[in-house]
PDB file of N, CA, C and O in Angstrom:
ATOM      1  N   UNK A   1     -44.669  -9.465 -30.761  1.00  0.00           N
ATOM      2  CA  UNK A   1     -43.572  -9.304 -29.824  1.00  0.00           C
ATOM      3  C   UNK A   1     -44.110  -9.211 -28.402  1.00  0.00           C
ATOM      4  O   UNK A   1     -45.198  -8.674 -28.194  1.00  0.00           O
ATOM      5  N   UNK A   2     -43.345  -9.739 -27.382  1.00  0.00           N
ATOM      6  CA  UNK A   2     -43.609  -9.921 -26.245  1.00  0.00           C
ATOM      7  C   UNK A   2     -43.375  -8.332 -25.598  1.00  0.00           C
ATOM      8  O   UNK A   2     -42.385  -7.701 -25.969  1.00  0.00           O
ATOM      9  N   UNK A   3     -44.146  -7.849 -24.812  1.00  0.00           N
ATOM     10  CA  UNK A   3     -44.037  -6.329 -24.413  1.00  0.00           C
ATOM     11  C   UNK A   3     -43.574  -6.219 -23.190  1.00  0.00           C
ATOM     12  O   UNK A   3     -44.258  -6.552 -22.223  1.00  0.00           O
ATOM     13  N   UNK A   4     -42.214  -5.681 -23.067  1.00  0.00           N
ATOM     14  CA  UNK A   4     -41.426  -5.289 -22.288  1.00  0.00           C
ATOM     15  C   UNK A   4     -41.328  -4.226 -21.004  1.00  0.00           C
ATOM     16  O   UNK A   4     -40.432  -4.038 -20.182  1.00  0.00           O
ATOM     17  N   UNK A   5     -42.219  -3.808 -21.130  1.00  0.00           N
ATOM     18  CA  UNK A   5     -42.766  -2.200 -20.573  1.00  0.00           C
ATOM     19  C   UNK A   5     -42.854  -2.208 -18.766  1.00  0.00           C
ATOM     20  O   UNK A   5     -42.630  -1.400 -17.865  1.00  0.00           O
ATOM     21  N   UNK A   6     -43.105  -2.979 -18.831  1.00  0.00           N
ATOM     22  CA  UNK A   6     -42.662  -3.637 -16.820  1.00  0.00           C
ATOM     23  C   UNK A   6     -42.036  -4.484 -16.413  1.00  0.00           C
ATOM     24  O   UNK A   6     -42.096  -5.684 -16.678  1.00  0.00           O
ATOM     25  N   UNK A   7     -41.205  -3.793 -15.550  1.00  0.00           N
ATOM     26  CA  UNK A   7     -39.858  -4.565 -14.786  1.00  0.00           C
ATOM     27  C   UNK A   7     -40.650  -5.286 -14.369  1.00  0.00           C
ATOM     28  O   UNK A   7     -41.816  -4.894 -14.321  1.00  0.00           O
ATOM     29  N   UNK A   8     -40.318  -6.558 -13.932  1.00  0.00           N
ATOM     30  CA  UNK A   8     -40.774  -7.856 -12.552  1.00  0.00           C
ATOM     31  C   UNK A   8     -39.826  -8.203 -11.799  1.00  0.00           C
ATOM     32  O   UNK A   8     -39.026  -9.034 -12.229  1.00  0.00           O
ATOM     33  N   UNK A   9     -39.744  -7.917 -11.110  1.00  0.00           N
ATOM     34  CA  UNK A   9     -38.412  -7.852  -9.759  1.00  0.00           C
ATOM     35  C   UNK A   9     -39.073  -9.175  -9.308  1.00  0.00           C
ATOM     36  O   UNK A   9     -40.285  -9.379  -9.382  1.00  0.00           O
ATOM     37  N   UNK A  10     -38.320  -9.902  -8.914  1.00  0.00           N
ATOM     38  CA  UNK A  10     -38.258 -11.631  -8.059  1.00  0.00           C
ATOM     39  C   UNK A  10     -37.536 -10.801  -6.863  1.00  0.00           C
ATOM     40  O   UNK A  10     -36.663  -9.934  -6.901  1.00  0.00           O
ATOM     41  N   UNK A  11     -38.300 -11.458  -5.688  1.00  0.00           N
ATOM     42  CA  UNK A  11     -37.849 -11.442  -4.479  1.00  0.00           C
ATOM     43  C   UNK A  11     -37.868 -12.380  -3.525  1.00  0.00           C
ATOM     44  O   UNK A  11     -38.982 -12.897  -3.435  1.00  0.00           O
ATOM     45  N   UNK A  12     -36.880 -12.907  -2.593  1.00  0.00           N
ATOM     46  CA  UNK A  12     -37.064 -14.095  -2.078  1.00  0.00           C
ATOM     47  C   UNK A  12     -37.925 -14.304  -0.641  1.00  0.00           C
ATOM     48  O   UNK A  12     -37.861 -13.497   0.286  1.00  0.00           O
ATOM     49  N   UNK A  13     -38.686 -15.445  -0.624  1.00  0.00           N
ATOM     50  CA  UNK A  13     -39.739 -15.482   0.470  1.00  0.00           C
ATOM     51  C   UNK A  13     -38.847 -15.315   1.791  1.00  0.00           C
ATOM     52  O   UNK A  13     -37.879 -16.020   2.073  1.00  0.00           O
ATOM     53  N   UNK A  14     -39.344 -14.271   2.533  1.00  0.00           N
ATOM     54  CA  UNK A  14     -38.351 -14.659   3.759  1.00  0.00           C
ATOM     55  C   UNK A  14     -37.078 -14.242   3.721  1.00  0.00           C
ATOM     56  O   UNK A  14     -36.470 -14.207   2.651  1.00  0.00           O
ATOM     57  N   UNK A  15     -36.436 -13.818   5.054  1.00  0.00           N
ATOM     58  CA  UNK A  15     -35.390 -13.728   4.936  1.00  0.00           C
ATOM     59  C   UNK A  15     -34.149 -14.315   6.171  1.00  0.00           C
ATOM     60  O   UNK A  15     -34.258 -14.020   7.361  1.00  0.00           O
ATOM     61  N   UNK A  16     -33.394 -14.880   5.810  1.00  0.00           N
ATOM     62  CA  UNK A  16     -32.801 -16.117   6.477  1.00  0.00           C
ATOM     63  C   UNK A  16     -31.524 -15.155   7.572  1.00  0.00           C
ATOM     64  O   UNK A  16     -30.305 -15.315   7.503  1.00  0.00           O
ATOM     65  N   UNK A  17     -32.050 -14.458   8.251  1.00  0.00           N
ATOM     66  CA  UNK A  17     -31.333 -13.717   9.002  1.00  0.00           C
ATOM     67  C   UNK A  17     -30.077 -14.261   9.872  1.00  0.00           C
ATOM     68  O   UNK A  17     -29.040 -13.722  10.259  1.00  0.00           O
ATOM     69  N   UNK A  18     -30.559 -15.414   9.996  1.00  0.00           N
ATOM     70  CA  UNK A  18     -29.331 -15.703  10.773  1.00  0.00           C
ATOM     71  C   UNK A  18     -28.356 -16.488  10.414  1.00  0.00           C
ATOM     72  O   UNK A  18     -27.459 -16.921  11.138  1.00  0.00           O
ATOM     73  N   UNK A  19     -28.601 -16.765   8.783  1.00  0.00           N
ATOM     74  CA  UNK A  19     -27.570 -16.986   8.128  1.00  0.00           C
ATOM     75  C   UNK A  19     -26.528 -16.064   7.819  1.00  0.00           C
ATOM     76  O   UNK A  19     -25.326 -16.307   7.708  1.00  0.00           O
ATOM     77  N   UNK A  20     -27.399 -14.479   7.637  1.00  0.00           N
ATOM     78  CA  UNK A  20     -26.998 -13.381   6.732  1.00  0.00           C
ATOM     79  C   UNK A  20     -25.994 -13.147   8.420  1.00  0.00           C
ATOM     80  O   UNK A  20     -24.843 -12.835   8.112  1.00  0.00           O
ATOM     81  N   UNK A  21     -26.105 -13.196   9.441  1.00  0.00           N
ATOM     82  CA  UNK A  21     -25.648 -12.632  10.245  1.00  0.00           C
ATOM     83  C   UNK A  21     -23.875 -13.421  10.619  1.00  0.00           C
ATOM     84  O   UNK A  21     -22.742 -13.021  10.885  1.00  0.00           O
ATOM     85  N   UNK A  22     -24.629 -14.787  10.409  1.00  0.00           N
ATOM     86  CA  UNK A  22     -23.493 -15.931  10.334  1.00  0.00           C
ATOM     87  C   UNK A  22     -21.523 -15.698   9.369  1.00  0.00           C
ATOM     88  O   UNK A  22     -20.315 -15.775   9.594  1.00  0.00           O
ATOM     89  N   UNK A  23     -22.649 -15.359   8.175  1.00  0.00           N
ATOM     90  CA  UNK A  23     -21.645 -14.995   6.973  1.00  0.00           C
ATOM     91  C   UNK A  23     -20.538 -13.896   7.503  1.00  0.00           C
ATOM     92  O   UNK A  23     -19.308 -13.950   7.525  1.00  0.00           O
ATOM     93  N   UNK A  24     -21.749 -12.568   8.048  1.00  0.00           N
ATOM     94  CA  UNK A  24     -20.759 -11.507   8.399  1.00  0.00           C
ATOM     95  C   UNK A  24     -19.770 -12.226   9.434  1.00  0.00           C
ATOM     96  O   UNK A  24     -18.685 -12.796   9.328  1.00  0.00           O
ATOM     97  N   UNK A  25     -20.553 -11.967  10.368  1.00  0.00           N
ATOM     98  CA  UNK A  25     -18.975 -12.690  11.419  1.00  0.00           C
ATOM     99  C   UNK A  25     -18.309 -13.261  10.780  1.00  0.00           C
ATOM    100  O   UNK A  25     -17.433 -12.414  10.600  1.00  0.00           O
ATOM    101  N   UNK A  26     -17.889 -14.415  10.050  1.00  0.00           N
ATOM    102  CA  UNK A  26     -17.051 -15.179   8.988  1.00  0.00           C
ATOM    103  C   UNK A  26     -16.228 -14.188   8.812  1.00  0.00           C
ATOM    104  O   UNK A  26     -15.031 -14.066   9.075  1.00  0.00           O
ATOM    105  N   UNK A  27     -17.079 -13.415   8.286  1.00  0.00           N
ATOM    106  CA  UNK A  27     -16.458 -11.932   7.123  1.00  0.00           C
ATOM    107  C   UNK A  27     -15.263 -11.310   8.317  1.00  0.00           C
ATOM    108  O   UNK A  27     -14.070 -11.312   8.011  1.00  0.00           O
ATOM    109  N   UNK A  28     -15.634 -10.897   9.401  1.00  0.00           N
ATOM    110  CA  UNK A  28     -15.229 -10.073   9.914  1.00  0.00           C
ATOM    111  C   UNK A  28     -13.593 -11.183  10.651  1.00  0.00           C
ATOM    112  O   UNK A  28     -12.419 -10.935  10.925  1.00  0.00           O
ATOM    113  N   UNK A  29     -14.418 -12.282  10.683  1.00  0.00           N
ATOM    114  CA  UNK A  29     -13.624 -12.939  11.737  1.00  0.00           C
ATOM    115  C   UNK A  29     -12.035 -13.262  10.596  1.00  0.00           C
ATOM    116  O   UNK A  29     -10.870 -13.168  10.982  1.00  0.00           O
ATOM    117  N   UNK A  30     -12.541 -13.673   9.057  1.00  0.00           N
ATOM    118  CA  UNK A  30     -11.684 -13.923   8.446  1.00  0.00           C
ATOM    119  C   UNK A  30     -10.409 -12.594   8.316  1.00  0.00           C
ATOM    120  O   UNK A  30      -9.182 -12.637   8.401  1.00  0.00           O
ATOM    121  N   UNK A  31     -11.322 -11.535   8.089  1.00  0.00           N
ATOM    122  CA  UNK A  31     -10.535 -10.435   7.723  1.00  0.00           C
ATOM    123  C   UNK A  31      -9.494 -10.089   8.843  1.00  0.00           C
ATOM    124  O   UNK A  31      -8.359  -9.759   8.501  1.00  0.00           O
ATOM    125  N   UNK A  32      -9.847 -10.152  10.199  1.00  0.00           N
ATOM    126  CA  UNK A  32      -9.079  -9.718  11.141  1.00  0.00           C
ATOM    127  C   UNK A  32      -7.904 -10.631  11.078  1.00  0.00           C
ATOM    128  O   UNK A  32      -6.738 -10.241  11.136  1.00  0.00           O
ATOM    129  N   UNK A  33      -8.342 -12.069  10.936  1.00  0.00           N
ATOM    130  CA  UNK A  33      -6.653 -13.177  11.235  1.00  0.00           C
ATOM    131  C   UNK A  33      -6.002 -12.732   9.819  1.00  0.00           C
ATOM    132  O   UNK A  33      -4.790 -12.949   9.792  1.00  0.00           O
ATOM    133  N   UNK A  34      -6.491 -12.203   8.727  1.00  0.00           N
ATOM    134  CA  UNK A  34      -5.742 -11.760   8.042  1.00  0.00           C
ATOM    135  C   UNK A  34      -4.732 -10.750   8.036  1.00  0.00           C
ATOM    136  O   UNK A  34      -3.522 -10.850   7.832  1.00  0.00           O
ATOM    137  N   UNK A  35      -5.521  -9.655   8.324  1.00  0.00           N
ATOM    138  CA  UNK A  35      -4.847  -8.603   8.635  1.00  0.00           C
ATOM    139  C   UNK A  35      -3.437  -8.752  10.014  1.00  0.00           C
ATOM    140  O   UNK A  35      -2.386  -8.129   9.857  1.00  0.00           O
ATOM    141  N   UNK A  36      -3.647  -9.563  11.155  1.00  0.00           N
ATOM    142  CA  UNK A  36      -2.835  -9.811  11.939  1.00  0.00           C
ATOM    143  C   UNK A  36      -1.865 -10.849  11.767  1.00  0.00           C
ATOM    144  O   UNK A  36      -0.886 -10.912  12.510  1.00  0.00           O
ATOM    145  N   UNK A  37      -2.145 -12.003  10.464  1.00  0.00           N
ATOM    146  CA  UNK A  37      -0.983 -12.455  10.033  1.00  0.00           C
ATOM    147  C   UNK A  37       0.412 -11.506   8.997  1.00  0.00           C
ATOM    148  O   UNK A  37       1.632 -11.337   8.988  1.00  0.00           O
ATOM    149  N   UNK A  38      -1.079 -11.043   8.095  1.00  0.00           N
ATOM    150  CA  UNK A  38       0.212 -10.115   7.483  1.00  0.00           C
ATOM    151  C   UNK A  38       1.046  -8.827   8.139  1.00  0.00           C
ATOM    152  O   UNK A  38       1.840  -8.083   7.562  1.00  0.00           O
ATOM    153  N   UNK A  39       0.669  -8.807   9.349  1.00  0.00           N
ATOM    154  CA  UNK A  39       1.151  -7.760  10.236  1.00  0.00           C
ATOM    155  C   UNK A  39       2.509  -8.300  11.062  1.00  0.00           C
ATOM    156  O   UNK A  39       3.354  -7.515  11.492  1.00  0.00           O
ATOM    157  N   UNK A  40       2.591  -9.714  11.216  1.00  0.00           N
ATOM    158  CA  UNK A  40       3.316 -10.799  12.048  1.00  0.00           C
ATOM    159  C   UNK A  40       4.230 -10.776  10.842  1.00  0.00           C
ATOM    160  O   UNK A  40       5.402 -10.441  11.014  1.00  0.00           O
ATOM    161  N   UNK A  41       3.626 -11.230   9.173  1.00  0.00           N
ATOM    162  CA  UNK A  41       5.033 -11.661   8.434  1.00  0.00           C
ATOM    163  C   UNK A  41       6.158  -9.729   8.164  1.00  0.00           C
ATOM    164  O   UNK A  41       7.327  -9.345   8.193  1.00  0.00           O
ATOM    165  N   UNK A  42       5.107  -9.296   7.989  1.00  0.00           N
ATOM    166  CA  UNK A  42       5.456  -7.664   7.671  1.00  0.00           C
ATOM    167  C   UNK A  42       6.917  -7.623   9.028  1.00  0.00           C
ATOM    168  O   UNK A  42       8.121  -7.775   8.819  1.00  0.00           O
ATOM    169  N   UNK A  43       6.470  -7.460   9.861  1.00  0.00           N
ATOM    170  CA  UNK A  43       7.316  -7.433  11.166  1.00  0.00           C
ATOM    171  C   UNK A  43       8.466  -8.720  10.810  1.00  0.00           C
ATOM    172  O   UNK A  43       9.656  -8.424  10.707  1.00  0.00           O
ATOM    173  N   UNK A  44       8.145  -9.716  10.689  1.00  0.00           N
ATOM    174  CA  UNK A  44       9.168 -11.039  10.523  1.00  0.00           C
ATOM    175  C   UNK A  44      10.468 -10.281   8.989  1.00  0.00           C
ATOM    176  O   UNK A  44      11.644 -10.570   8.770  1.00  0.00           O
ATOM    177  N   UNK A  45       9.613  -9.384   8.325  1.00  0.00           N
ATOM    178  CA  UNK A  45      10.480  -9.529   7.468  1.00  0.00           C
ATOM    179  C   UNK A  45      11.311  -8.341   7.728  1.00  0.00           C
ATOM    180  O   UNK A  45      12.479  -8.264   7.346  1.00  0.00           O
ATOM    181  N   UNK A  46      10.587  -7.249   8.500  1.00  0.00           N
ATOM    182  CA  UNK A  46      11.249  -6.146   8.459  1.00  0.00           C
ATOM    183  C   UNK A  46      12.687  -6.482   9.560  1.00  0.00           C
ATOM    184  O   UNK A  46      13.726  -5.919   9.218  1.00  0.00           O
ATOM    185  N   UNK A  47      12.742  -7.291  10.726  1.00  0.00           N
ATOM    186  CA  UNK A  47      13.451  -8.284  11.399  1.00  0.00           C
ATOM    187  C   UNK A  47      14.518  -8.811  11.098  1.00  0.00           C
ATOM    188  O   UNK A  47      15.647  -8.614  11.547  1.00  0.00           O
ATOM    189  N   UNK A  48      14.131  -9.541  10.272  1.00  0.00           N
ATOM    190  CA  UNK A  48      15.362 -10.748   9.559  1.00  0.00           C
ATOM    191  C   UNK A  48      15.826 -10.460   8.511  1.00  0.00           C
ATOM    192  O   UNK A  48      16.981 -10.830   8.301  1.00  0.00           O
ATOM    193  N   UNK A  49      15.138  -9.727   7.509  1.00  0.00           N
ATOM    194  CA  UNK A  49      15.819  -9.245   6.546  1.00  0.00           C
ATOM    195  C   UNK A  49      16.225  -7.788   5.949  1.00  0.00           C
ATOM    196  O   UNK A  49      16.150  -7.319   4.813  1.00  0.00           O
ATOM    197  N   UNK A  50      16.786  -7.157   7.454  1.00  0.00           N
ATOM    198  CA  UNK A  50      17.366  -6.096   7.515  1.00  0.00           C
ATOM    199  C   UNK A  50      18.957  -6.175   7.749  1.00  0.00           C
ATOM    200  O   UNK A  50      19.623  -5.143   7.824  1.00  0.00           O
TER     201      UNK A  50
END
């Protein structure tokens, strides 16, 4: 049997920072037009269908 007894963690060469930095903004940028559309329909509905 093959002996199990040590983890081997893989880790990647390098780290691509300004991708990782890229993504967030995405992240952040997506979340905000989200949050301010559903804030626009929230309001549209509380509006018109009162």
């Amino acid at each position: 049997m093959a002996d199990h007894s040590e983890v081997a963690y893989t880790t990647a060469d390098g780290n691509d920072y300004p991708a990782h930095e890229q993504t967030y903004e995405s992240s952040l940028k997506l979340t905000k037009y989200t949050c301010v559309t559903l804030v626009v329909i929230l309001a549209l509905m509380a509006i018109f269908l009162t």
